[in-house]
C-alpha positions as CSV (number, residue, x, y, z in Angstrom):
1,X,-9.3,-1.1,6.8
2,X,-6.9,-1.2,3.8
3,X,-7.2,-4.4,1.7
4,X,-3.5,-5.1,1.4
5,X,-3.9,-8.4,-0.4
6,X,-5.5,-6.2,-3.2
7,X,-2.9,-3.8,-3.4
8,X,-0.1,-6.4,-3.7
9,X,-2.3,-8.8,-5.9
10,X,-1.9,-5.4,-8.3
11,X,1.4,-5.1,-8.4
12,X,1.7,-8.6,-8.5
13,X,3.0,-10.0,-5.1
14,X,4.2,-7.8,-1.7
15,X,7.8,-8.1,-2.8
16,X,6.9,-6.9,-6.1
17,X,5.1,-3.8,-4.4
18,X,8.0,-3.2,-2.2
19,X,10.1,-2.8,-5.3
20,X,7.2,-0.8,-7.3
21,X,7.6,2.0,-4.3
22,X,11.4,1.2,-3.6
23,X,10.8,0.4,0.0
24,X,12.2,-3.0,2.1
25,X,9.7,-5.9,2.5
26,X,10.3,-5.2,6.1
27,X,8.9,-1.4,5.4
28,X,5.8,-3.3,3.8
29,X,5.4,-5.9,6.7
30,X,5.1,-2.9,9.5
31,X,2.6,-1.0,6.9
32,X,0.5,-4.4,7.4
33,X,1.2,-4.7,11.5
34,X,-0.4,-0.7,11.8
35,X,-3.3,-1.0,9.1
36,X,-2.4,1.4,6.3
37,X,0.5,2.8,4.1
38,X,2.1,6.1,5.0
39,X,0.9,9.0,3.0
40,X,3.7,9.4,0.8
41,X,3.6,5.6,-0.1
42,X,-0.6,5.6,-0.4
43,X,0.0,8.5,-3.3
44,X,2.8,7.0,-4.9
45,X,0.0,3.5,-5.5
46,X,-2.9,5.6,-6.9
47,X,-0.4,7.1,-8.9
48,X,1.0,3.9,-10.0
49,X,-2.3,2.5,-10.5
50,X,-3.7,5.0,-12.8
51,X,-6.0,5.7,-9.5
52,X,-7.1,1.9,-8.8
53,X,-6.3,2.8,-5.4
54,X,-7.4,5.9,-3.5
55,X,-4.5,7.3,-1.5
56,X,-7.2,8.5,0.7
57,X,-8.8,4.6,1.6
58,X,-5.2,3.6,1.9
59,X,-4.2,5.7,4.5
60,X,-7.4,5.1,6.8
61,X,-6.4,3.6,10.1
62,X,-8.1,0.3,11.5
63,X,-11.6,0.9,12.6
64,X,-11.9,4.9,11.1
């Protein structure tokens, strides 16, 4: 399961992550209601992290 809080605490807030990947904070609340972030989106942060992230653990569903 994707550790949101971790990804937003990187980017410093959800808002702020919303912005980083120029998506809505609405976009970001149904990422959090299904479990992961999109593939396009779960690139986008290891690329922004400098590979913090894995797009591959961020697009793992709840309970794979």
């Amino acid at each position: 399961m994707v550790n949101f809080k971790k990804v937003f605490d990187a980017f410093g807030g959800q808002n702020k992550t919303a912005g980083a990947l120029d998506v809505s904070t609405q976009a970001i609340s149904q990422w959090r209601a299904k479990g992961y972030f999109p593939p396009a989106q779960a690139i986008e942060i290891e690329r922004l992290t400098k590979g913090e992230f894995k797009a591959v653990d961020l697009v793992s569903k709840k309970g794979e």
